[in-house]
The first five atom37 places (N, CA, C, CB, O) and aatype in JSON, in Angstrom:
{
  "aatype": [20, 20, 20, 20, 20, 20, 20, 20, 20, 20, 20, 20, 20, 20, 20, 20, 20, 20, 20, 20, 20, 20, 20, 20, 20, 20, 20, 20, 20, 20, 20, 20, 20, 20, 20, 20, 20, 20, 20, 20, 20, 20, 20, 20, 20, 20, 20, 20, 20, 20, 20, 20, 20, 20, 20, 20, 20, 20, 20, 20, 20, 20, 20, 20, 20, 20, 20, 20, 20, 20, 20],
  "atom_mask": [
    [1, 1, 1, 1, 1],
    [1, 1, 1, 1, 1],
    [1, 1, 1, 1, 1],
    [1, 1, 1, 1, 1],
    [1, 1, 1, 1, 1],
    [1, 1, 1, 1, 1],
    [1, 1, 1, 1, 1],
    [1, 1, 1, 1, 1],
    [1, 1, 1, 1, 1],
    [1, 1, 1, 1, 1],
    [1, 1, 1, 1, 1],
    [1, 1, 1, 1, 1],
    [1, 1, 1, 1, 1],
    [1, 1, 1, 1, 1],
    [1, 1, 1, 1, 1],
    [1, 1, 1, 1, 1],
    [1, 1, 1, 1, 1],
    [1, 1, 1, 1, 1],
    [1, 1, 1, 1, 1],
    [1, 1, 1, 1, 1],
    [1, 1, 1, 1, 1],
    [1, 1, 1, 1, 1],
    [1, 1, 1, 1, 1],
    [1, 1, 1, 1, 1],
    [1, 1, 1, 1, 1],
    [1, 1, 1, 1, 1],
    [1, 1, 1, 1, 1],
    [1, 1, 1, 1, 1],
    [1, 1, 1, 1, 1],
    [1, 1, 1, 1, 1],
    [1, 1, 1, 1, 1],
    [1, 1, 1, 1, 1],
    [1, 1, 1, 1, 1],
    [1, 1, 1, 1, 1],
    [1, 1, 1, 1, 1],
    [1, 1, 1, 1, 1],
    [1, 1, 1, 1, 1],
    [1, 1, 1, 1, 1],
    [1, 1, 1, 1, 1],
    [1, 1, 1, 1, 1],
    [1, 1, 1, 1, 1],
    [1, 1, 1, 1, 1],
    [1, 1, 1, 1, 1],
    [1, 1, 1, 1, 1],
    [1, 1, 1, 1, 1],
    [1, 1, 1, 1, 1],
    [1, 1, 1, 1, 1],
    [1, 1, 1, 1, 1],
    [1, 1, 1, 1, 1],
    [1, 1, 1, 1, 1],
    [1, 1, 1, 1, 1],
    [1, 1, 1, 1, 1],
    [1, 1, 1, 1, 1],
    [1, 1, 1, 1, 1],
    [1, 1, 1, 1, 1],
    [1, 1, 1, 1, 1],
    [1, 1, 1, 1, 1],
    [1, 1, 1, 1, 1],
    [1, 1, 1, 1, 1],
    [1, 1, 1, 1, 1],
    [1, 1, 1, 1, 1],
    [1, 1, 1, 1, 1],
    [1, 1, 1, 1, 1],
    [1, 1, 1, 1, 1],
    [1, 1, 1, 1, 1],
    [1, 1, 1, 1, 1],
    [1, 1, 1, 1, 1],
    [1, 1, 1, 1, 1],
    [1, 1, 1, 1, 1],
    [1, 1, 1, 1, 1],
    [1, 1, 1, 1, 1]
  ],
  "atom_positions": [
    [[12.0, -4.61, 5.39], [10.72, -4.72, 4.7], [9.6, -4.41, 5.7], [10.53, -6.14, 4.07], [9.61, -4.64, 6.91]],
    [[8.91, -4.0, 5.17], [7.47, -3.57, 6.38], [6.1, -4.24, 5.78], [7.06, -1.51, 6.48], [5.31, -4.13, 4.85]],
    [[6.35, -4.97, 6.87], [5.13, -6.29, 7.08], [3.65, -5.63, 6.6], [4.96, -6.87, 9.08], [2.98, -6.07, 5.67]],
    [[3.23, -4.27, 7.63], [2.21, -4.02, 7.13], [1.59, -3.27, 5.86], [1.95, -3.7, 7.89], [0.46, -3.42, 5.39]],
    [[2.76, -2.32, 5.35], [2.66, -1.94, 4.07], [2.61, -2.98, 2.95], [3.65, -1.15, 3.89], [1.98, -2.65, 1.94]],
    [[3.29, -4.41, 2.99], [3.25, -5.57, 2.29], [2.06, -6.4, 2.12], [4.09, -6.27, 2.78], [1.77, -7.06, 1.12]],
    [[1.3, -6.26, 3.42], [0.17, -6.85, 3.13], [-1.51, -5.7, 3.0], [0.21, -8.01, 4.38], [-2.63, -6.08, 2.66]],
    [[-1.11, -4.4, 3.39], [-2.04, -3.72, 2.82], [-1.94, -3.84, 1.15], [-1.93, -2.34, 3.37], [-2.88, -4.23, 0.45]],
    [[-0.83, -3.5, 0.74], [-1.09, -3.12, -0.53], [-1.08, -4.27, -1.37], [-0.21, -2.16, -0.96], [-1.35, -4.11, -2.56]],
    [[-0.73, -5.8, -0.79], [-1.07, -6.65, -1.71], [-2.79, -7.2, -1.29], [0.16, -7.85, -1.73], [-3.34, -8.01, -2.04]],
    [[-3.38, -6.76, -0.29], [-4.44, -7.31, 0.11], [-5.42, -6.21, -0.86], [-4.58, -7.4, 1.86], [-6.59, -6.54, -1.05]],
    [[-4.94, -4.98, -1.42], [-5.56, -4.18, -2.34], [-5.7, -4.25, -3.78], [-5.12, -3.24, -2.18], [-6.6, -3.81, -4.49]],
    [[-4.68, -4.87, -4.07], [-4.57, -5.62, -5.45], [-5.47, -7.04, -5.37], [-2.85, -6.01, -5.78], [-5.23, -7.76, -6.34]],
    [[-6.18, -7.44, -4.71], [-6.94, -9.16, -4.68], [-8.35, -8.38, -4.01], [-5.92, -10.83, -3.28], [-9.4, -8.66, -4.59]],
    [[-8.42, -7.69, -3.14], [-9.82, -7.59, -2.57], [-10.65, -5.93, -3.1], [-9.59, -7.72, -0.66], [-10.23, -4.79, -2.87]],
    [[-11.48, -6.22, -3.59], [-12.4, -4.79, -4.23], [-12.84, -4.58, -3.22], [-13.6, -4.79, -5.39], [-12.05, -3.74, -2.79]],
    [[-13.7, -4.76, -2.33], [-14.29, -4.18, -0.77], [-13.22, -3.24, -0.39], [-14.49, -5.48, 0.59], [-13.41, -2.03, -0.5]],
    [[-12.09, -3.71, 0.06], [-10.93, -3.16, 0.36], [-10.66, -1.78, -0.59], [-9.86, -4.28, 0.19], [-10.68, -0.69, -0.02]],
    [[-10.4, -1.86, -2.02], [-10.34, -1.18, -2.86], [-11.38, 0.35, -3.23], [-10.35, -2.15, -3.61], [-11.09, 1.43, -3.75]],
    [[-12.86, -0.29, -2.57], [-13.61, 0.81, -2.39], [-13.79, 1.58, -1.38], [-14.5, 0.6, -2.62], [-14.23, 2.72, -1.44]],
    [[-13.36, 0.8, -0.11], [-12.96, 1.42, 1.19], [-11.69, 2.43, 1.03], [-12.6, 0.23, 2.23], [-11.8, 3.63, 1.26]],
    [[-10.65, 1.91, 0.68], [-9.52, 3.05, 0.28], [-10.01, 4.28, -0.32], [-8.51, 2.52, -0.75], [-9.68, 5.39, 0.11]],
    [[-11.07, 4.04, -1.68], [-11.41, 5.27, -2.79], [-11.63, 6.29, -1.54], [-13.03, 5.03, -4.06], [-10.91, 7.2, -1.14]],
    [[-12.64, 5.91, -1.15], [-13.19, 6.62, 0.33], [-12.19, 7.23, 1.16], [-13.86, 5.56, 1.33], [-11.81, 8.4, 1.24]],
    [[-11.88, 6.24, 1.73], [-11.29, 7.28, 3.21], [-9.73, 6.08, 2.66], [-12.51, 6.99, 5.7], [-9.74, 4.88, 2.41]],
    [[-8.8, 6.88, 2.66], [-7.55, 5.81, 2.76], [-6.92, 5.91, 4.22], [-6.27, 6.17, 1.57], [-6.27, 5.05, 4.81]],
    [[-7.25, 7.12, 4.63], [-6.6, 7.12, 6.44], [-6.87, 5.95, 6.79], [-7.32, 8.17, 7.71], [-5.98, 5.12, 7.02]],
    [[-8.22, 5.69, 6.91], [-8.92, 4.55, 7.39], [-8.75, 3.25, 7.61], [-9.63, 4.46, 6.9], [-8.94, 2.47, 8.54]],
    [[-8.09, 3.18, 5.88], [-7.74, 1.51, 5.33], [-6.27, 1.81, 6.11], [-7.68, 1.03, 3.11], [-5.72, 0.81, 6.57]],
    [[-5.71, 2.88, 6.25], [-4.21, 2.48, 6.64], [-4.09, 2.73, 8.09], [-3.02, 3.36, 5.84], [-2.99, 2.61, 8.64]],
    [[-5.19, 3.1, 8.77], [-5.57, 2.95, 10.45], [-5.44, 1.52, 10.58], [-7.26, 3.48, 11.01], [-4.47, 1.08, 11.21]],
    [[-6.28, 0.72, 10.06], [-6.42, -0.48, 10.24], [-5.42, -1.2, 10.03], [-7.28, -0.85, 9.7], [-5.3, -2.06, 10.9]],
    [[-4.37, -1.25, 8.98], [-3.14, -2.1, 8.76], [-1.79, -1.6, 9.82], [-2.7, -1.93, 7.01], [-0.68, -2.07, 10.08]],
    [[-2.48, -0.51, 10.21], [-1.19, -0.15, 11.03], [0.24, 0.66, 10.53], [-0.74, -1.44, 11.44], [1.38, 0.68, 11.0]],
    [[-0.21, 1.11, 9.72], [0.75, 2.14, 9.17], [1.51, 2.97, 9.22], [0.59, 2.54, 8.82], [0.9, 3.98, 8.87]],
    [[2.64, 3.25, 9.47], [3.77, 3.94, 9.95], [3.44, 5.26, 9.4], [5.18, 3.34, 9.53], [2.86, 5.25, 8.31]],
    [[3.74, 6.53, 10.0], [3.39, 8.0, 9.26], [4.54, 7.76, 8.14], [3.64, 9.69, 10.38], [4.09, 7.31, 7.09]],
    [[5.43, 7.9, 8.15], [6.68, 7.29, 7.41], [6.12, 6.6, 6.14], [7.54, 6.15, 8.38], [6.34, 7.27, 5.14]],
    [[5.77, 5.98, 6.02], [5.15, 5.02, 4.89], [3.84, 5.66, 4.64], [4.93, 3.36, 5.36], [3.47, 5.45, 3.48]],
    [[3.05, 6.35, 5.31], [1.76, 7.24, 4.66], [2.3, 7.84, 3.75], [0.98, 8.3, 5.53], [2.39, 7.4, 2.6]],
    [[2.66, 8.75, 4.06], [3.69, 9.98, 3.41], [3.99, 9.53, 2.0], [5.28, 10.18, 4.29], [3.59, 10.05, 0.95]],
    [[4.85, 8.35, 2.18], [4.83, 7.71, 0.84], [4.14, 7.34, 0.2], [5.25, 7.0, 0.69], [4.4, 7.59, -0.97]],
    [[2.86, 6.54, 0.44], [1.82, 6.23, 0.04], [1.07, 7.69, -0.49], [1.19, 5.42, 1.12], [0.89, 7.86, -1.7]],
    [[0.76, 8.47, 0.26], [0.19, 10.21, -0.27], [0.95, 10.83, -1.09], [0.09, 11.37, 0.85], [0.38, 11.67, -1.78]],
    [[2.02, 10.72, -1.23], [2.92, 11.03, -2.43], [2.98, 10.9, -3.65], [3.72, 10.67, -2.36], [3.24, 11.67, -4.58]],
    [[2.56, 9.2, -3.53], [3.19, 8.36, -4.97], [4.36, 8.1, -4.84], [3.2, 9.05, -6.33], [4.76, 7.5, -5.84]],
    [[5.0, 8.23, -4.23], [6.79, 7.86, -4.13], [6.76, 6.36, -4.14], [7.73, 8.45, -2.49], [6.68, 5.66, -3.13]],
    [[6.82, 5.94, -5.33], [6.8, 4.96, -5.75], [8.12, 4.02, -5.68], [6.34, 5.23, -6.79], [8.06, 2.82, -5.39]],
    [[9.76, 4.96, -6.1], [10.61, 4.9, -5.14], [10.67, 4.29, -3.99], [10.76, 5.73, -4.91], [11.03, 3.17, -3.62]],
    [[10.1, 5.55, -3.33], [10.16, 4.75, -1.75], [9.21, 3.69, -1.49], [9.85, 5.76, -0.51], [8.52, 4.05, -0.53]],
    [[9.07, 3.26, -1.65], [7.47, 2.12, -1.49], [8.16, 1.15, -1.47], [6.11, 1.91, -2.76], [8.42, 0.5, -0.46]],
    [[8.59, 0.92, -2.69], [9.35, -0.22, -3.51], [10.91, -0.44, -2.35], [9.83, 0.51, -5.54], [11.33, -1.52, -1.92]],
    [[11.44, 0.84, -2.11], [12.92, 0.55, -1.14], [11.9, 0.12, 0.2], [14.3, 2.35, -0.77], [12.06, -1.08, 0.41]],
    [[11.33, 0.45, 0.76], [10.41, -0.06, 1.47], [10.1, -1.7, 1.79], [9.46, 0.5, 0.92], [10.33, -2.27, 2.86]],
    [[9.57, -2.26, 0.68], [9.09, -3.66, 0.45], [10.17, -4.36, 0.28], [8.18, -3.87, -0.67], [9.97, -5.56, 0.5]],
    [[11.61, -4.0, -0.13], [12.45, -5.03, -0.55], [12.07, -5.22, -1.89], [12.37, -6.27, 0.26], [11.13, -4.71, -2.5]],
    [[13.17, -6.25, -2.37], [12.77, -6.84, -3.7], [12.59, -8.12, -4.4], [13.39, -6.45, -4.31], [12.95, -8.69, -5.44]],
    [[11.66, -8.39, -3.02], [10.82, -9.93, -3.34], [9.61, -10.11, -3.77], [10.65, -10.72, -2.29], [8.98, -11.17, -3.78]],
    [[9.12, -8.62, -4.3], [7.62, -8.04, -4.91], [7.66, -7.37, -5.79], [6.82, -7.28, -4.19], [8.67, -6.85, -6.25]],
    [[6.37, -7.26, -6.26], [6.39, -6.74, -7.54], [5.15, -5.59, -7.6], [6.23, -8.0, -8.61], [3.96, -5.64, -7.27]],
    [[5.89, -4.65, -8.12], [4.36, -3.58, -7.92], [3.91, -3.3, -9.16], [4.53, -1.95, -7.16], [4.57, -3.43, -10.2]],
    [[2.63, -2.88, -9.05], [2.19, -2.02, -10.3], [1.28, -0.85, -9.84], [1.36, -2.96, -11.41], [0.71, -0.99, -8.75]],
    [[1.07, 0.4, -10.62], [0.62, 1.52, -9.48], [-0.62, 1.85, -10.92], [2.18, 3.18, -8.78], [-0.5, 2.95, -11.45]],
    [[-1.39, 1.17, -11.31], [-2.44, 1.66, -12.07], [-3.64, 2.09, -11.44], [-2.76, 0.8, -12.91], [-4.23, 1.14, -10.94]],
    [[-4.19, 3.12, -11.3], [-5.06, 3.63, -10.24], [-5.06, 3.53, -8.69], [-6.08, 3.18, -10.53], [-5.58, 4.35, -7.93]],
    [[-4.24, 2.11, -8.25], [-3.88, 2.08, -6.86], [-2.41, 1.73, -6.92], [-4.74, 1.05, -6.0], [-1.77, 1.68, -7.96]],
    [[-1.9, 1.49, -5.62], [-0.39, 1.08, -5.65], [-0.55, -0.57, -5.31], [0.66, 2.04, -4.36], [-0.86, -0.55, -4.12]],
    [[-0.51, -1.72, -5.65], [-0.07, -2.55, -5.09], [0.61, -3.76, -5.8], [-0.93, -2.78, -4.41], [0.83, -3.89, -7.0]],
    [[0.92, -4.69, -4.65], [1.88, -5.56, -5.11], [1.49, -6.97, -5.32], [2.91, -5.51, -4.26], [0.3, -7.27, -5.23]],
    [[2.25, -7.72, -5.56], [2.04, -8.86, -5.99], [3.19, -9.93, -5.69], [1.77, -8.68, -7.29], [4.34, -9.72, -6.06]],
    [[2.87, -10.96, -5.09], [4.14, -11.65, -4.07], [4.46, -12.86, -5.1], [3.56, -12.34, -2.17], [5.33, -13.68, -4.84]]
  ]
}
């Protein structure tokens, strides 16, 4: 499971600041969480797939305008 993809994308589902920072620049938001190119990729994709094999399956996603999860 990858710690920081887990808590970017559930910290995107709870915080709008966050959410409008992404609309903007998402490099940015995923500079800051520390993001593996590996997991960008996925994230720039939509590989929703991979996201999910990614996180394990102790979460729950939903991808309606953004991707995130819910613990």
């Amino acid at each position: 499971m990858s710690k920081q993809l887990t808590e970017m994308l559930s910290d995107l589902g709870e915080n709008l600041d966050l959410q409008a920072a992404y609309k903007k620049d998402p490099e940015a938001v995923m500079d800051k969480y520390g993001i593996e190119e590996s997991e960008r990729d996925l994230v720039r994709q939509k590989n929703y797939d991979g996201i999910r094999s990614k996180l394990g399956t102790d979460v729950k996603m939903a991808t309606n305008g953004f991707t995130r999860i819910y613990k």
